[in-house]
N, C-alpha and C positions, 0 to 999 in steps of 0.2 A: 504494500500500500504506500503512496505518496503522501500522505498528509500534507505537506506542502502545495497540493496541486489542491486541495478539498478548500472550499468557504467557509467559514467558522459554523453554517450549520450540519454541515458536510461532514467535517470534523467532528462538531458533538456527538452526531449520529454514527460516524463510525465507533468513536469510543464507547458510546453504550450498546453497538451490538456489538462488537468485540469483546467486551467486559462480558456479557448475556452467553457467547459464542464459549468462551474458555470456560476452562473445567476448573476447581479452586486451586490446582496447580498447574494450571496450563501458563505457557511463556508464549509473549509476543514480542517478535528482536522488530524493531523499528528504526529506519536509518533515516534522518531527517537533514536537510541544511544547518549551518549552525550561523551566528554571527549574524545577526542584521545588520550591522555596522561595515557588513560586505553586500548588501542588498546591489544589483546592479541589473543593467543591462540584460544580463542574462539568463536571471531570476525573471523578470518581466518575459523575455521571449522565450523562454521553458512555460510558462502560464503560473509560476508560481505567486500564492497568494501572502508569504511570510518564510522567514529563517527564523531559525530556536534559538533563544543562550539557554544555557544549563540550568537558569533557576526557571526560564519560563516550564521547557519539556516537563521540568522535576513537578511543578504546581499543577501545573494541565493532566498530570498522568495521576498526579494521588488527588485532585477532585473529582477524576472519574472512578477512584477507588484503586487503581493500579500499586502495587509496590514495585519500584527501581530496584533489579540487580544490580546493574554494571552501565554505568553511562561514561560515553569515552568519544573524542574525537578522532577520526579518521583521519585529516590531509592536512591537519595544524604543523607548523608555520610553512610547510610550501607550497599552497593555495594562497595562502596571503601575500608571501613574494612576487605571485608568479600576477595575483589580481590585475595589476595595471594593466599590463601585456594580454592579457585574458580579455578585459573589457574591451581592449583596443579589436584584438581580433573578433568577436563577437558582435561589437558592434559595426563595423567593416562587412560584415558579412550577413550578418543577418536582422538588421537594424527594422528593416519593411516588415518584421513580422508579428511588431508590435499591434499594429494594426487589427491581427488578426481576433477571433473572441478566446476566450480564456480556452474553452475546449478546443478548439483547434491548435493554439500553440501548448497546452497538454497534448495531447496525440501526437503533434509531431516532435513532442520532446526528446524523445528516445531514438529520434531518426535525422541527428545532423550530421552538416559537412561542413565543417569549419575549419577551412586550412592551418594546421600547425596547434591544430587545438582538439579537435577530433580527427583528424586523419592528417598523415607526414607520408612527407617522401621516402618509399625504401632504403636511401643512402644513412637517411638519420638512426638507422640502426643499427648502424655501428658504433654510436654514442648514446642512442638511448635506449636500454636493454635492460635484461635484469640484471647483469651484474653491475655495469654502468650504475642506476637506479638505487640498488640496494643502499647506500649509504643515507639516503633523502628516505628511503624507506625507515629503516632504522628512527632517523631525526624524530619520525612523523609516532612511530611509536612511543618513543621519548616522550612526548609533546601529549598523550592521547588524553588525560588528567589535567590539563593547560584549561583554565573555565577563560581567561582573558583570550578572547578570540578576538 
């Protein structure tokens, strides 16, 4: 589920049939944006309606009754690096699609071409790989407990 793509009644409604849906130990892993102080461009043309900080997810999931296992970020600090260079491209590229209605640029969230941002030239992988990578991996692990996003 995206929750981020859902309207705040979208959202209440999934949390209480989700909550209704689980068994009293059932688990729900949810990966959400984080940071709205990264809101951009790209949030808008993905059809996103919000990014989380840590206290918002934490309130919104124990008002619907939820208890937090493990909440962690994923790509902290090098999405926030890379952001500028991100918006630049993103917007270069797919700026007209704002336009569009919120379910439409949802559906086509999952289906871009964003040169250098969603798809690279085969040569670039020679330098960007996993062994390449791993170190920026690691960082991001390091970092996954970081609430200042």
């Amino acid at each position: 589920m995206v929750l981020e793509h859902l309207n705040t009644e979208e959202e209440s409604s999934y949390f209480i049939t989700t909550r209704n849906i689980l068994d009293e130990k059932g688990t729900a892993i949810l990966l959400v944006p984080s940071c709205p102080d990264y809101w951009g461009c790209e949030d808008e043309i993905a059809g996103h309606y919000r990014r989380y900080t840590f206290a918002e997810i934490r309130q919104k999931l124990s008002s619907f009754g939820f208890a937090i296992k493990d909440l962690a970020g994923l790509t902290y600090p090098i999405s926030n690096i890379l952001y500028p260079v991100s918006e630049l491209l993103v917007s270069r590229a797919e700026s007209k699609l704002k336009s569009q209605t919120m379910l439409a640029r949802t559906q086509r969230s999952g289906n871009r071409n964003v040169f250098l941002k969603t798809n690279f030239p085969n040569i670039l992988g020679l330098v960007l790989n996993e062994l390449t990578m791993y170190p920026f991996h690691l960082l991001q692990k390091c970092n996954k407990k970081t609430k200042s996003r």
